[in-house]
Each structure stands twice: as C-alpha cells, then as structure tokens.
N, C-alpha and C positions, 0 to 999 in steps of 0.2 A: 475537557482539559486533557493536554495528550501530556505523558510522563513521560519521558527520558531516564534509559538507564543505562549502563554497560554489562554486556554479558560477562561471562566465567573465562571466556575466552576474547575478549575484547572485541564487540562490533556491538555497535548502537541500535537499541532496543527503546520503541517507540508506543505505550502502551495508551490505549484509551477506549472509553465506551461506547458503543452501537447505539443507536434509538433506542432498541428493545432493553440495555441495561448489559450487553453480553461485553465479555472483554475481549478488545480485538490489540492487533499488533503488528507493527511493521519493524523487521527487525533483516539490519545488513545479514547477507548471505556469506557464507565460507567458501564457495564453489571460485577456484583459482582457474579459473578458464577464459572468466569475465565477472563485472559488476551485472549483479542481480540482488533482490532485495525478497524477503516472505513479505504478505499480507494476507490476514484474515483474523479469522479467532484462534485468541490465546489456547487452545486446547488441543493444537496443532495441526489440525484443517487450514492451511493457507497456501496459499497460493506463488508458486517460485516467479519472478519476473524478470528479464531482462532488462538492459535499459533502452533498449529498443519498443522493449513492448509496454514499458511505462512511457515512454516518448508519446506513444500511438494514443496512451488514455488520458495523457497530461489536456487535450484540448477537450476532451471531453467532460472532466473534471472539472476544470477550468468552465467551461460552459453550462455546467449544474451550479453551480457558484453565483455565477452573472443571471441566468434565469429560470433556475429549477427546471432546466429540461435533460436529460438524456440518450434525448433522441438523433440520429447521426443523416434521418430521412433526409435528402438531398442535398445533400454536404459534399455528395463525391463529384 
C-alpha cells in the first residue's frame, strides 16, 4: 500500500514498503532547474531523477509489471 503525504514544505511524499519490510519513498524534488523526483529508502539513501531518466525506466517498469523480467537484452 503506498501512502501519500505532503511534506513541511509542500511536495508530495509517496511512502511504502520494500519486499524485505524496509520503508521506501518517492518524494517531489525542490531542485528549481527542472522536475526531478528522490526514490529509495526512507532513511535518506535515494536516488535524484530527472524526468528524462524516469522516462528511460518507465518501460522497463512497465515490462516487470507485464512479465517479471528486467532484463533490457536485445531491446536496443
């Protein structure tokens, strides 16, 4: 179940659990240059992303979804 919430400074904070039980979060970015987004664990290890570079992993996302694979082997 992913949780929604608004930070202290308003941008949408997106919390929810890993396999393992760990708490992860995708939460809007402040970086005024572009949209970019954190992902990973709550504990502040995550990850900055453009939307370029979530565009890049949307199909692959998308393709773990459809058939549990990750794999990108001859796609290009």
């Amino acid at each position: 179940m992913i949780r929604e919430t608004i930070t202290s400074r308003g941008f949408v904070l997106l919390s929810f659990l890993d396999r393992n039980g760990n708490l992860c979060n995708m939460q809007e970015s402040s970086i005024a240059t572009e949209p970019c987004i954190w992902l990973g664990f709550a504990d502040g290890d995550r990850m900055h992303l453009t939307q370029a570079q979530v565009a890049e992993l949307l199909p692959i996302l998308q393709q773990f979804v459809n058939d549990g694979s990750i794999s990108q082997s001859g796609k290009e």
